[in-house]
RONULO-703623 format. One record per residue (C-alpha): x, y, z; residue number from 0; residue in one letter. Coordinates in nm, 2 decimals. Example, Ala and Ser with C-alpha at 12.3 -4.5 7.8 and 13.67 -1.06 7.14 Angstrom:
! residues 2
PT      px      py      pz    i  aa
PT    1.23   -0.45    0.78    0   a
PT    1.37   -0.11    0.71    1   s
END
This chain:
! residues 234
PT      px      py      pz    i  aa
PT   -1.51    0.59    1.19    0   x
PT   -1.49    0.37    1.50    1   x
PT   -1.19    0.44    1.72    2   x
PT   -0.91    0.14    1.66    3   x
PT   -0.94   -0.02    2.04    4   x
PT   -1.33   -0.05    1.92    5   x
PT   -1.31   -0.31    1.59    6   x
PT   -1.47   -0.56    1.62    7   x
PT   -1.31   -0.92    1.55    8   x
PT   -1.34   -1.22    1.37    9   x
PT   -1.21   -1.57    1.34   10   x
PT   -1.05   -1.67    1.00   11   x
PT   -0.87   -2.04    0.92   12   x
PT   -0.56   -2.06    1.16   13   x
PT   -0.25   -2.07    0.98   14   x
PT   -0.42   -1.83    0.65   15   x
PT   -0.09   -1.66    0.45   16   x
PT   -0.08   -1.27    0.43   17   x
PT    0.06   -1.08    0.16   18   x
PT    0.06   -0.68    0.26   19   x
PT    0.24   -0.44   -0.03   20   x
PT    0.28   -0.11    0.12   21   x
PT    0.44    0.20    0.05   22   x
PT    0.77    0.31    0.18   23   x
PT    0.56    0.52    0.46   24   x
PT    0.41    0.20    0.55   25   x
PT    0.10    0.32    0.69   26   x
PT   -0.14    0.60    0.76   27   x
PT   -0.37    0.71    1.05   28   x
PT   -0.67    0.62    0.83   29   x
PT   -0.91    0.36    0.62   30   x
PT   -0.89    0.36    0.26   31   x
PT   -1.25    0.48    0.16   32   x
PT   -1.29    0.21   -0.11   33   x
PT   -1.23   -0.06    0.15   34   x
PT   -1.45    0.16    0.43   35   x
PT   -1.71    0.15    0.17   36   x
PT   -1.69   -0.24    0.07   37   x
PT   -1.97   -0.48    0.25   38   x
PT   -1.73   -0.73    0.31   39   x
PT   -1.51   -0.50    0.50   40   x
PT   -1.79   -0.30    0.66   41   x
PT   -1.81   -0.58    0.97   42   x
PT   -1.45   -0.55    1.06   43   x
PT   -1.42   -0.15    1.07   44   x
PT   -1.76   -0.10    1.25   45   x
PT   -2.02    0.18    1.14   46   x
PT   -1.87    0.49    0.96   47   x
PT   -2.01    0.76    0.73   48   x
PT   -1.89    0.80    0.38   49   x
PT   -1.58    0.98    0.29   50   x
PT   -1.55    1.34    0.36   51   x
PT   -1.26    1.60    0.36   52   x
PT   -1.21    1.50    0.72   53   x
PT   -1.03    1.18    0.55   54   x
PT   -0.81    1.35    0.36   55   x
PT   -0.56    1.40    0.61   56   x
PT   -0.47    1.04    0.60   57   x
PT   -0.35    1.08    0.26   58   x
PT   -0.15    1.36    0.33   59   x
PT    0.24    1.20    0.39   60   x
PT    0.45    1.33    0.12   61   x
PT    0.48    1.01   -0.06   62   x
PT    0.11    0.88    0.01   63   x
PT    0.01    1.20   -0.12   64   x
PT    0.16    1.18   -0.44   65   x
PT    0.09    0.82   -0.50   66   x
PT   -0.28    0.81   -0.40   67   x
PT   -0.36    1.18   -0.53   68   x
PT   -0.60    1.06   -0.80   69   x
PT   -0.79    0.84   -0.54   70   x
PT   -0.84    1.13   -0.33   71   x
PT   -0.94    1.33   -0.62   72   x
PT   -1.20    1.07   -0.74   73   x
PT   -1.40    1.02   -0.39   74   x
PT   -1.37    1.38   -0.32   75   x
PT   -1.49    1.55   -0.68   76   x
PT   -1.66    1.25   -0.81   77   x
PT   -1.75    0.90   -0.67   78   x
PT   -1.51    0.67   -0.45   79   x
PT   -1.76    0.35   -0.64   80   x
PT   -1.57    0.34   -1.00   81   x
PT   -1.69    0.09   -1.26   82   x
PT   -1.50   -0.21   -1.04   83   x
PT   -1.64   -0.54   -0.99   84   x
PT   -1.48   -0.76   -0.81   85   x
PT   -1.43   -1.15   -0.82   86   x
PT   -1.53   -1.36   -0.54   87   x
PT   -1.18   -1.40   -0.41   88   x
PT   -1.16   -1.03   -0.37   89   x
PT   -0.91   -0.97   -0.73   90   x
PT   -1.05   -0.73   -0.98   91   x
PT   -1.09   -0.88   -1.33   92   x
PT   -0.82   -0.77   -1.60   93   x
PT   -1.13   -0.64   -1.83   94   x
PT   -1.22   -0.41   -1.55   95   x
PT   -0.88   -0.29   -1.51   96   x
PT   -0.84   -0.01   -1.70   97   x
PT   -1.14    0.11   -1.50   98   x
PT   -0.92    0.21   -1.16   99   x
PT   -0.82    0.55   -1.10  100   x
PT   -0.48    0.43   -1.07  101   x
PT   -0.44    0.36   -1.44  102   x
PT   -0.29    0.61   -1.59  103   x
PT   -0.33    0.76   -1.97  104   x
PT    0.06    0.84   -2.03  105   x
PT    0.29    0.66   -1.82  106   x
PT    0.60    0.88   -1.93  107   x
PT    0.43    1.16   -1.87  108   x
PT    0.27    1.04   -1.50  109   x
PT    0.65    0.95   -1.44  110   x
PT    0.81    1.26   -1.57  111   x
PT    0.53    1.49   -1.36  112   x
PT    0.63    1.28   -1.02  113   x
PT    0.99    1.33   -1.05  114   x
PT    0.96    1.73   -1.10  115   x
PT    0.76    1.70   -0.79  116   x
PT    1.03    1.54   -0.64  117   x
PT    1.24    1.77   -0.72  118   x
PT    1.03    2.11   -0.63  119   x
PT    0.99    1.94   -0.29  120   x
PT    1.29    1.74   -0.20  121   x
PT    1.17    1.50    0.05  122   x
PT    1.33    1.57    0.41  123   x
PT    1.39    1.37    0.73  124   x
PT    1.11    1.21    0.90  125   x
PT    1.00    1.07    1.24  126   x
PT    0.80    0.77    1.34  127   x
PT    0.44    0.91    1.47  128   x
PT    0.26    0.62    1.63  129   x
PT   -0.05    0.71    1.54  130   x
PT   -0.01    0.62    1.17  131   x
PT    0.06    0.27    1.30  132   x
PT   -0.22    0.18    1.47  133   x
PT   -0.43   -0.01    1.26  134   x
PT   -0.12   -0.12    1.12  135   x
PT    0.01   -0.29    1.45  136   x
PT   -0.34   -0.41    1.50  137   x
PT   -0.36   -0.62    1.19  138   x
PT    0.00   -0.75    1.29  139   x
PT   -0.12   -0.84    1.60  140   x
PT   -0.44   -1.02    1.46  141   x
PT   -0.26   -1.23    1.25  142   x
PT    0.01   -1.34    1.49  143   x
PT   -0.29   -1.43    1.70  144   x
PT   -0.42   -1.67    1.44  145   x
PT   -0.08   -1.86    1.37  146   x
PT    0.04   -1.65    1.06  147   x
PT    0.36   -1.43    0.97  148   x
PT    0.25   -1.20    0.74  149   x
PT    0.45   -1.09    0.45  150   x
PT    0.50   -0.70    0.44  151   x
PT    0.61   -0.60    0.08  152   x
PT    0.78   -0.25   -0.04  153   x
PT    0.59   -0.16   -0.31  154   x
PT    0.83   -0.12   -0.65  155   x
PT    0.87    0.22   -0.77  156   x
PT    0.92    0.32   -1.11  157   x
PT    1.36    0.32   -1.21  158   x
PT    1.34    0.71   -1.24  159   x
PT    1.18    0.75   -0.95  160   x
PT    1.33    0.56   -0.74  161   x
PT    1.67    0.73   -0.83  162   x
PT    1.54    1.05   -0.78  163   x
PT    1.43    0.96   -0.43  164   x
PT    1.74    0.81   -0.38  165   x
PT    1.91    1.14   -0.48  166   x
PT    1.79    1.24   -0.12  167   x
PT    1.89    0.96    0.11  168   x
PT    1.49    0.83    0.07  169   x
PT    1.42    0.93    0.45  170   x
PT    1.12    0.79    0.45  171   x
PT    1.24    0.46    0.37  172   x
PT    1.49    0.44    0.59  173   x
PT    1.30    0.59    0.88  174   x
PT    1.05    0.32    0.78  175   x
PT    1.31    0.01    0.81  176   x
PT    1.44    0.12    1.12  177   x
PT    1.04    0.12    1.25  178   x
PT    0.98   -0.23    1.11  179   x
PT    1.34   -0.32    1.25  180   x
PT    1.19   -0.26    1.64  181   x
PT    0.87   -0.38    1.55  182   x
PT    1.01   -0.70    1.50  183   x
PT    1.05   -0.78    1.87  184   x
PT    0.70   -0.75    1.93  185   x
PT    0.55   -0.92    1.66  186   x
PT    0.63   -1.21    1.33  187   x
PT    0.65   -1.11    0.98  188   x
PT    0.89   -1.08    0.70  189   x
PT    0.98   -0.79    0.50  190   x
PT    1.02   -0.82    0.10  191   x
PT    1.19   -0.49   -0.03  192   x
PT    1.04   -0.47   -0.35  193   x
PT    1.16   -0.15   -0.48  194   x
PT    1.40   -0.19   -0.69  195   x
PT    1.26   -0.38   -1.01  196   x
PT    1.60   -0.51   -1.11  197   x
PT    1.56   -0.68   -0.78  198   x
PT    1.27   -0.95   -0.96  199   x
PT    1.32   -0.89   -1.28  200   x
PT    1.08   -0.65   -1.34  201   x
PT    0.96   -0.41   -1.64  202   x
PT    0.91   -0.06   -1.65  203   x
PT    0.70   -0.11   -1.93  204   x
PT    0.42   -0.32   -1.69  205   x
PT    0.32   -0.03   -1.49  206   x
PT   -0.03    0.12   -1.48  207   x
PT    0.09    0.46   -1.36  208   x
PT    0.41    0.59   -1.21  209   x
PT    0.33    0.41   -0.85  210   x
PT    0.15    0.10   -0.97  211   x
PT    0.28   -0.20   -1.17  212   x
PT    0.03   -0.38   -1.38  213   x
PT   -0.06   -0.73   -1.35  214   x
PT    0.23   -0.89   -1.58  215   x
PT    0.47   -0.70   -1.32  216   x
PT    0.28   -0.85   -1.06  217   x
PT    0.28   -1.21   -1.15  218   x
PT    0.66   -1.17   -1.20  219   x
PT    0.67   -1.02   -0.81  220   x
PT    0.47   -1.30   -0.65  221   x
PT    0.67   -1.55   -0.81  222   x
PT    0.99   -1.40   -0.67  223   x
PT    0.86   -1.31   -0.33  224   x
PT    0.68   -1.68   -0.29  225   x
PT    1.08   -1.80   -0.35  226   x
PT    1.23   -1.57   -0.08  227   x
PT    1.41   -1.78    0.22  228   x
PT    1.23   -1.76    0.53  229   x
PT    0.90   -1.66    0.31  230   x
PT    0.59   -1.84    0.45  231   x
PT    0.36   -1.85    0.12  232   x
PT    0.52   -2.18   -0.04  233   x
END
């Protein structure tokens, strides 16, 4: 993979609006394989092999870990090229859905199997290691550069789960705010904290697996977060 000062870059419409859901780690040292692997993105992120076990350490933060885990699994055992097509607009079609590794067979028992993990490995404090936020900070910068404030949504988590974390102080959260809290002097964006489902109006019946909401969830989401004061996406 090419080295982050080394990207090449590119010119969109001034002014475009960013939606970016992330999780409450925010970011990782590395390139999600899927996107690596896409044509479209190929341009941006410069030459790179396929993925290898040398990627997997990008996935390992306690919480990245447990939501990706069937990701990794798939483009390490099998193929990271599931039956996915895309439309031309980037969005998957809701026939191809069920398709993603995300999309789980049993949500209760997805759920259920995340919060025993959470409780065999209560999560502990963490510190902010710049190198997970370099790409991050990057694409911040890149958009500030072309006129847009991005919008940097918390992904929702599921009620249960979010309890459970919440059990613990959810350090990684909070050590996660207090990051985005000083980034904010250097660059523009808002921050949507999507967690909390109640928050939106949400369903824990419209998820596709314990970490994922389904596209019914999501509709509900984007209309809340386009209504947000100070949101740039009317």
């Amino acid at each position: 993979m090419s080295s982050p000062d080394s990207l090449p870059t590119a010119s969109p419409r001034r002014g475009g609006r960013y939606i970016w859901f992330v999780d409450a780690g925010i970011a990782t040292n590395g390139v999600n394989p899927q996107l690596r692997d896409d044509p479209r993105a190929r341009r941006y992120l410069g030459g790179s092999a396929g993925f290898t076990l040398k990627d997997v350490g990008a996935y390992l933060g306690a919480q990245a870990t447990r939501a990706a885990w069937r990701v990794v699994l798939k483009c390490v055992v099998g193929s990271c090229r599931p039956n996915v097509r895309y439309n031309p607009d980037g969005s998957i079609p809701h026939s191809a859905l069920t398709n993603l590794p995300e999309h789980a067979k049993n949500l209760q028992a997805d759920v259920a199997k995340l919060v025993q993990s959470i409780r065999d490995h209560p999560p502990r404090s963490v510190s902010v290691d710049p190198r997970r936020y370099v790409h991050f900070e990057k694409a911040l910068a890149f958009m500030n550069a072309h006129g847009s404030t991005p919008v940097i949504v918390l992904n929702p988590i599921y009620p249960s789960i979010l309890r459970e974390l919440e059990k613990y102080g959810f350090p990684e959260r909070r050590a996660s705010l207090e990051y985005l809290g000083k980034l904010h002097r250097r660059f523009k964006f808002v921050v949507v904290n999507a967690e909390d489902i109640r928050s939106w109006g949400g369903s824990p019946q419209n998820f596709a697996n314990a970490t994922h909401i389904d596209w019914v969830n999501m509709r509900r989401l984007l209309k809340y977060i386009a209504s947000r004061p100070g949101t740039p996406l009317r």
